[in-house]
N, C-alpha and C positions, 0 to 999 in steps of 0.2 A: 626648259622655260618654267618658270615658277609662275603658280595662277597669282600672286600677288605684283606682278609688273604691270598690270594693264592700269594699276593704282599709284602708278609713279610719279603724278602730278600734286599727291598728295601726300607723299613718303617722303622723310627725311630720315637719312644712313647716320645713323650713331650721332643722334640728338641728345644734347647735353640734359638729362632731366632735373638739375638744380634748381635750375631758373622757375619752374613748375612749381615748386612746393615751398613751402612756406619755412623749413628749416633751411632751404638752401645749399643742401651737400644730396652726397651720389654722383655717380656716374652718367652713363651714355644709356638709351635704348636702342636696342640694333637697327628696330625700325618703328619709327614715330607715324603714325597714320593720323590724322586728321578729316574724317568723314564730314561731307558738307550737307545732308540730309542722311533721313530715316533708309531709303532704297539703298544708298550709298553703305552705306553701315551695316546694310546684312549681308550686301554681298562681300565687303571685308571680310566680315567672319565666318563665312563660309568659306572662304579663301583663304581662309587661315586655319580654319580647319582641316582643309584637304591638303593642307601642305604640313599639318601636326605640329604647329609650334606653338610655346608658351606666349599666354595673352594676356595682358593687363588693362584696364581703364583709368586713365587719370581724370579724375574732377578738378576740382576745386586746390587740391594739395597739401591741404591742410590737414589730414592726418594720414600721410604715410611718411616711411624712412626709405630713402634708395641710398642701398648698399654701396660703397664707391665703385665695385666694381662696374654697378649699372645692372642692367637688365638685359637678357641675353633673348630674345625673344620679341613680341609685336608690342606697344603699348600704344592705344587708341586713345584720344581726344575725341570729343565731341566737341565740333566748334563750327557746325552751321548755326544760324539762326533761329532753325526750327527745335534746335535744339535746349534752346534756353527763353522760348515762348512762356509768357506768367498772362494767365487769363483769369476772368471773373464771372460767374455768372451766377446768380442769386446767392444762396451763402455756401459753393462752392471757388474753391480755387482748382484751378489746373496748372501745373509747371512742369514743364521740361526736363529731363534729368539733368540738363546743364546750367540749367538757371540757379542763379545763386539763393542761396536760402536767404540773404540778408535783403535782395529782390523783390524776392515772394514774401517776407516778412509786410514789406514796404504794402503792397501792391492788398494785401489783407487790410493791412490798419489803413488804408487810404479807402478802402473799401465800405469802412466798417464793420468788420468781421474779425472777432475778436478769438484769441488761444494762440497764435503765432507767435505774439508782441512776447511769452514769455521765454521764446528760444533767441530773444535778440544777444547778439555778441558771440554768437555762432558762428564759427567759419564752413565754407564750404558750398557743394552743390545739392540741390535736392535730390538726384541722386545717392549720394555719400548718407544725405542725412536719413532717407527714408531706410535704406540698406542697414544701416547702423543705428536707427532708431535714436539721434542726435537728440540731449537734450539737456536737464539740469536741477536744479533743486525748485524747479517751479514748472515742472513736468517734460514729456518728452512727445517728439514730433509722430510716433505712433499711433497717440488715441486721437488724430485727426484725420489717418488714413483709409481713403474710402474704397480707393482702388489703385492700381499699379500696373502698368504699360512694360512690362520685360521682355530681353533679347536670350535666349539661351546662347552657350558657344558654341551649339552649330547652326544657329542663324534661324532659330524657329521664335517668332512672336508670338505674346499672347499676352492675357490682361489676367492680375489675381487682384479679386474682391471675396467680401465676406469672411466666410469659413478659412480658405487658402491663405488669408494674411493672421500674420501674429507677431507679436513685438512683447519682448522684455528687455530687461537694462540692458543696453547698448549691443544689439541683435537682434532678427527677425527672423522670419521664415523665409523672406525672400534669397535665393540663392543664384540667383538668373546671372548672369554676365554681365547686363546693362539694365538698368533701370531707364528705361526710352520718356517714360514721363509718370505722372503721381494725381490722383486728383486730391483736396482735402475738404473735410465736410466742417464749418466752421461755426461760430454762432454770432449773430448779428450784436452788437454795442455802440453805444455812443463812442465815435468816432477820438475827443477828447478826450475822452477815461483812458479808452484804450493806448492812445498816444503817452497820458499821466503816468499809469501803468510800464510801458514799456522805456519811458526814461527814468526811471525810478530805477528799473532792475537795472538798466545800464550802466546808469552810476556808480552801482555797487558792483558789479564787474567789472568797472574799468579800475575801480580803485585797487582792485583785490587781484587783478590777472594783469599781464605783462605785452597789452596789446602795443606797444614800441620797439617791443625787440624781435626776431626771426624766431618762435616759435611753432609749435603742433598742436596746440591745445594741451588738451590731459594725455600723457602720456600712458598715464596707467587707468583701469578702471577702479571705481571704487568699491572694497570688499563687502560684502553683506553689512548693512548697518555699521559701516566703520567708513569716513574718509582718508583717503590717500594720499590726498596734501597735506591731512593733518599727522599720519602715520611716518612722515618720510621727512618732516618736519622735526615733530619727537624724537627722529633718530640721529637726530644733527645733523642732516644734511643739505639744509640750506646752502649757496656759494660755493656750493661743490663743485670741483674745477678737474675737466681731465683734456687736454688740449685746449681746444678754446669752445668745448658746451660747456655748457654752467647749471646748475639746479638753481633756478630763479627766486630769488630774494622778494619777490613780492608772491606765489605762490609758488610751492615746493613740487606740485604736480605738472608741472611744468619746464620742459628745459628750453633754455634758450643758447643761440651758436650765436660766433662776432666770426669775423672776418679770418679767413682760411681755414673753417672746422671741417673737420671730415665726419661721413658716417660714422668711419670707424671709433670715434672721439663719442659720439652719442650714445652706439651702439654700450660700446667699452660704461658709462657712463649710468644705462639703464641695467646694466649686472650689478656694477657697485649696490646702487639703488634696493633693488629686488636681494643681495645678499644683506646688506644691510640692516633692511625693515627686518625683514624675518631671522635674522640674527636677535635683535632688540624686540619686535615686538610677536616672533613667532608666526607670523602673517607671509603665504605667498603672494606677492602680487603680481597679476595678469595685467598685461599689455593691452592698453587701448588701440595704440598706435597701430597700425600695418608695416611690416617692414617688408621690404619687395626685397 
């Protein structure tokens, strides 16, 4: 008997994880858990520790790759309630690891509490974004971080503040398994500015990124003082076609999939890419993306 059956009311066997993420290809999870609180959620992963299998968390979906064959192992959702809680209390915010950042963005500018408004057009969960330190040429979601609520994989909780957090481009110190929840330390502004502000930027995202079609965001990071959509651009590779991903015509750090794309077409797609650049401009490029 396996300690993970007593959680069969919330286990689904070889759940399709396409539908999850935002590129829309991969495979199956062997087994899809879906925790409905905090209590629930550690005894999972205790139960998945004692049984040694490979464990994933999906957020948001918006930047990972699942490999066609899927995932051979646990992949946990967060999708109680308590899990995507966005509260407010003087010029802090508190969120959920599952609350979505474009939420909590909301939920600050309605506040009057301004530095969020410049991460708008950001997909994802606060989770995803605090872990990966999410953000853009008008700064990132870490110099808001005051504290952080994590799960290890064998089910021990605990909170890192101060000294214990650190964030640079697109990575932190946080290594935990679950980001359970995030507080952020904000600064107070005219409610209007801050809204002026965050339409403005959006504008100019929406003109320049490919939010209509099935993408992951930036695919890649961008090199020390050098951008990557502008690197992969120069290298001709805009409408770059390998089954049916495409290197997006309206930013080149970006792939977008149509209808029947496999991982394997993306995957296949992000080597071109990365031979490419550094073919023409000598530059290896690192992987933003997560590929499971």
């Amino acid at each position: 008997m396996s300690a993970l059956d007593k959680f069969s009311d919330i286990t689904k066997i070889d759940e399709p994880l396409a539908p999850y993420t935002w590129l829309r290809v991969g495979g199956p999870a062997q087994l899809f858990i879906e925790p409905r609180n905090t209590e629930e959620l550690v005894e999972v992963v205790e139960a998945v520790s004692a049984e040694e299998l490979p464990i994933k968390i999906l957020g948001g979906g918006s930047n990972i790759l699942v490999n066609d064959n899927g995932f051979s192992g646990v992949v946990i959702k967060l999708s109680g309630d308590e899990f995507s809680k966005v509260s407010v209390n003087g010029n802090t915010v508190s969120a959920g690891g599952a609350a979505m950042l474009s939420n909590t963005i909301s939920s600050a500018v309605g506040a009057g509490l301004a530095g969020l408004e410049n991460l708008i057009g950001i997909p994802g969960t606060i989770g995803g974004a605090v872990k990966g330190n999410s953000g853009g040429r008008h700064g990132d979601i870490g110099q808001f971080v005051k504290s952080v609520d994590v799960l290890t994989a064998s089910g021990e909780r605990f909170t890192r503040s101060g000294d214990e957090l650190s964030f640079d481009y697109r990575t932190s110190s946080i290594n935990e398994l679950v980001v359970l929840s995030a507080e952020l330390e904000l600064t107070p502004d005219d409610p209007d500015e801050i809204s002026k502000r965050m339409r403005q930027i959006w504008i100019v995202k929406k003109a320049a990124q490919p939010f209509s079609f099935q993408s992951a965001g930036c695919i890649f990071k961008n090199p020390r003082g050098l951008s990557a959509g502008a690197l992969i651009e120069q290298a001709g590779l805009k409408n770059t076609k390998i089954g049916t991903a495409e290197v997006s015509d309206r930013h080149a750090n970006f792939i977008v999939t149509h209808e029947n794309a496999k991982a394997e077409d993306v995957i296949n797609l992000i080597d071109v890419i990365k031979s490419r650049v550094h073919e023409v401009h000598g530059v290896n490029l690192e992987t933003e993306i997560q590929i499971w």
